[in-house]
C-alpha positions as CSV (number, residue, x, y, z in Angstrom):
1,X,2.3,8.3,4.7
2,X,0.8,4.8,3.6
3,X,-2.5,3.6,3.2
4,X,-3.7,1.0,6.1
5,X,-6.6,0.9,7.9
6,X,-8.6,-1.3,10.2
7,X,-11.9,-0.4,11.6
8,X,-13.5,-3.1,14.2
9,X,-16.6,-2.5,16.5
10,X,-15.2,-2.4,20.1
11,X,-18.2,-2.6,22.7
12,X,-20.9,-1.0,20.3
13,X,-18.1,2.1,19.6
14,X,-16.3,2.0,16.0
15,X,-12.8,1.9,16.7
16,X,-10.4,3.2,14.1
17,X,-6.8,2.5,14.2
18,X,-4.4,4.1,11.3
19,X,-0.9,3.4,11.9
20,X,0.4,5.4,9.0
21,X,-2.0,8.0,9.6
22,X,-5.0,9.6,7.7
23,X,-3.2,12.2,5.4
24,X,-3.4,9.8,2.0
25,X,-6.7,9.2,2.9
26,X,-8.1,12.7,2.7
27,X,-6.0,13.2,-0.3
28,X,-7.0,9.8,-2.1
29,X,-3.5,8.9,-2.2
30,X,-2.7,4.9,-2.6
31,X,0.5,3.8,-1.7
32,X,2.4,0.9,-0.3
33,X,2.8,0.4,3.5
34,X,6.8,0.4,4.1
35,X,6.9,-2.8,3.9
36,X,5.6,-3.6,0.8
37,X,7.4,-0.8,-0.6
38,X,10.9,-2.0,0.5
39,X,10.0,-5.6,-0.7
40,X,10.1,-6.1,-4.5
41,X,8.1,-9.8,-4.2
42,X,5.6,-8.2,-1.5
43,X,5.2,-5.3,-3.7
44,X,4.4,-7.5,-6.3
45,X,1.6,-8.3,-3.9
46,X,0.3,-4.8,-3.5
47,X,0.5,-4.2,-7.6
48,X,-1.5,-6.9,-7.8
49,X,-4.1,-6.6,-4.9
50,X,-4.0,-3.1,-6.5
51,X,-5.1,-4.2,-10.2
52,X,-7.8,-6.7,-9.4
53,X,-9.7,-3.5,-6.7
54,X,-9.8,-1.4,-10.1
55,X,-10.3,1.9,-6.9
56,X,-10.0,4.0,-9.9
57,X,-12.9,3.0,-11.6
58,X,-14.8,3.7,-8.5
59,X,-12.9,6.8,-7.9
60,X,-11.8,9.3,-9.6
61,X,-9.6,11.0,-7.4
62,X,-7.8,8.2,-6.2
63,X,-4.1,8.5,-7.8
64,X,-0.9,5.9,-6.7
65,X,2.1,7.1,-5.4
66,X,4.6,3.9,-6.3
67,X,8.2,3.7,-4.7
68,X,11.4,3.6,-7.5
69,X,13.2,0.4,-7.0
70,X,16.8,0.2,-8.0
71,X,16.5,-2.5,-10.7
72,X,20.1,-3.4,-10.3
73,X,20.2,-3.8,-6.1
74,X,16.7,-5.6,-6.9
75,X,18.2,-8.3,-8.9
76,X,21.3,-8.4,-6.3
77,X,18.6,-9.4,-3.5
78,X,16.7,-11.5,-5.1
79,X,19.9,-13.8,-6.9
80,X,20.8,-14.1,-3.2
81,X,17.6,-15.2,-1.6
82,X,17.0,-17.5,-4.6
């Protein structure tokens, strides 16, 4: 599972929609959304998104589940989109 959520106000109902599900949620799990987690610049992104909401300071609970990146396939993609 990853963390995404949007919440709007549809017609005076909250609407909730959770792509990825709720599962992290209850269990105050922070990950990536596949995306991010495939993408070493767009997980950049999420690292640092990540560092300036400080979640943990707010909650306890909360711990990250990070993907492992293949240093040497990362620096293979990245000469090549350079």
């Amino acid at each position: 599972m990853s963390t995404a959520i949007d919440v709007r106000q549809v017609a005076g109902e909250i609407e909730w929609l959770t792509p990825f599900g709720t599962a992290d949620l209850d269990q105050f799990i922070v990950r990536p959304t596949p995306k991010f987690a495939s993408n070493p610049k767009l997980f950049e992104v999420f690292s640092q998104r990540q560092i300036k909401k400080n979640l943990s300071a707010i909650w306890s609970e909360i711990h990250y589940e990070l993907p492992q990146f293949d240093v040497e396939k990362m620096d293979t993609q990245l000469t090549k989109k350079e």
